[in-house]
N, C-alpha and C positions, 0 to 999 in steps of 0.2 A: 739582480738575478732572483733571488728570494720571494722578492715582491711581483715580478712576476709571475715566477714560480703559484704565489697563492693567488694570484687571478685569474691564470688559468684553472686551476682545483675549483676555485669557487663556481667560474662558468661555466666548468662541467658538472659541480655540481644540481646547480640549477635547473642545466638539459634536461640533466637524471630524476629529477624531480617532473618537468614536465613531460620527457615521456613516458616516465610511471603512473601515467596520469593521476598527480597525486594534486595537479591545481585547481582551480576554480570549480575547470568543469565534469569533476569527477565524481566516477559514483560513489555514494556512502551509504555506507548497511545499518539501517535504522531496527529499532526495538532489538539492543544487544541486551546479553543477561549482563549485570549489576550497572545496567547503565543511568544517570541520573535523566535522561534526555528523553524520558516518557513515564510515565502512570498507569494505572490500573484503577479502575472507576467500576463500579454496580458490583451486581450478583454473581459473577460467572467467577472462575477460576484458572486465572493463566499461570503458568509455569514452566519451566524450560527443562527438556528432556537433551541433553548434549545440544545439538545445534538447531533442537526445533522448539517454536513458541509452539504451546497449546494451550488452546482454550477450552475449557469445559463446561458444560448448562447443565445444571436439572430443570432448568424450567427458568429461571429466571435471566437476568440481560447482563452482558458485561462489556467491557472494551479496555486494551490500550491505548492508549495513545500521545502522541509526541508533547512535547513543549514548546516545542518551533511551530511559527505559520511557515507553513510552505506556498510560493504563488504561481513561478512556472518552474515544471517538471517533466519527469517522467520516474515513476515509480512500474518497477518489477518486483514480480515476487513469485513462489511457490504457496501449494494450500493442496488440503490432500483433506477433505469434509467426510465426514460420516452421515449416514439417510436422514438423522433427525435435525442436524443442528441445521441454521437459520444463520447464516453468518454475513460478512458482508465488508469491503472496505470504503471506508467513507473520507472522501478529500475534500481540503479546503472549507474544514469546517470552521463559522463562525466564532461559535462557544466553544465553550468547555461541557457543554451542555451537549448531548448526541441529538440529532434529527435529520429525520430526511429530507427536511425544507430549509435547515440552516445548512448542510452539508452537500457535497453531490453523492449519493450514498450505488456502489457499487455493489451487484446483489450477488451473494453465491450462497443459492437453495435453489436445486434443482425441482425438488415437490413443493413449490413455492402454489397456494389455492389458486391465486390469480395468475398465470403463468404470465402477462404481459411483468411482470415487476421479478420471474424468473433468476438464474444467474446469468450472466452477459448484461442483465439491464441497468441503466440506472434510474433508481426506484422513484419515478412519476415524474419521469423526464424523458426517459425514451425503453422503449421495450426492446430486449434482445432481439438483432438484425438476422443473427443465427441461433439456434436450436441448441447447444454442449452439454455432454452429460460428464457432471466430474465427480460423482458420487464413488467412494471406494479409489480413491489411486490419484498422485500428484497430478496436478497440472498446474500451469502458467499462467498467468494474468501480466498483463501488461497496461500501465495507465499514462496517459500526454495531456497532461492541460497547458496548455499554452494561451495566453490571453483567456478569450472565452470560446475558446476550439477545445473541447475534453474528444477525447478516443481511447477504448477500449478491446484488447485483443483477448481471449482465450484462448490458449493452445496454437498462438497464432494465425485464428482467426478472429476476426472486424466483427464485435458483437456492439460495440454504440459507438457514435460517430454522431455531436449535437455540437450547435451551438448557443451559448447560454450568457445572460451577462449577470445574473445572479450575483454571485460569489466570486470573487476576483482571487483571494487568495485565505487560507484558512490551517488548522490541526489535522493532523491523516489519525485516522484510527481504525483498530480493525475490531468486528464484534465476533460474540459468540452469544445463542439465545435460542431458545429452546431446549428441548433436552435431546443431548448429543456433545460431540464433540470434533474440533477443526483445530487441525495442524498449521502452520507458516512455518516457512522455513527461506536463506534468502533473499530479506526483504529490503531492495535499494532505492537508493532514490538518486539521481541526477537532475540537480537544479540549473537552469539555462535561462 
């Protein structure tokens, strides 16, 4: 009796486990405060205000970013940019080393000079499909790479949609650059 007793507790505990979505394919909230599972690299200054990352420029380049490659996903997140900063999230980066050519680098500067490398786009790979202004006030970002299928939403709309065989899997990191300053807040990632 006992013993069955704990095999049923255990199979339900199990259940309870997977429909708290707590297994494989659940989502996880990356760049928590004191967490070891990412770094701080360059000139900018990040710090955490209660439950938001920010990042701050005078002028010079900084980033987070994980410890983990990531290969297929989907990463969300919040970001709430100020007029000057120059920011950006960049997946599947090769190095440790930031670029736009070893990373697929996601843009959010809306007075970006060359407006094709704008926010929505990803930067000298496909120019935003739509138009978003997120200057001053939250908004969403949504990112899916899957093999070599990337897609990008803003505020729920479809600003890049490529296919690419570049980079197959890489480090996520988000910058800050210029003088200004960008919020996160949010930031998940669900691996599939």
């Amino acid at each position: 009796m006992i013993k069955s007793l704990t095999s049923f507790w255990l199979f339900g505990l199990v259940l309870l486990f997977i429909s708290c979505g707590l297994g494989k394919d659940a989502e996880k909230v990356i760049f928590v405060k004191d967490s070891n599972e990412w770094f701080q690299e360059g000139r900018a200054s990040w710090k955490f205000d209660g439950d938001l990352l920010v990042g701050t420029s005078l002028g010079g380049s900084g980033f987070v970013m994980t410890n983990k490659k990531y290969q297929n996903f989907t990463l969300s997140l919040e970001f709430y940019p100020d007029s000057g900063i120059n920011s950006g999230i960049f997946v599947r980066c090769k190095n440790k080393e930031i670029s736009n050519t070893d990373c697929y680098e996601m843009n959010i500067w809306d007075f970006h000079p060359d407006q094709e490398s704008r926010t929505g786009s990803i930067v000298t790979r496909s120019k935003p499909l739509v138009n978003v202004e997120t200057v001053g006030k939250w908004n969403s970002y949504k990112i899916t790479c899957k093999s070599n299928h990337i897609r990008t939403w803003i505020n729920g709309k479809l600003t890049a949609d490529i296919y690419d065989d570049d980079l197959s899997q890489g480090y996520i990191a988000l910058q800050a650059t210029e003088p200004g300053r960008i919020k996160f807040r949010n930031v998940k990632i669900k691996e599939f």
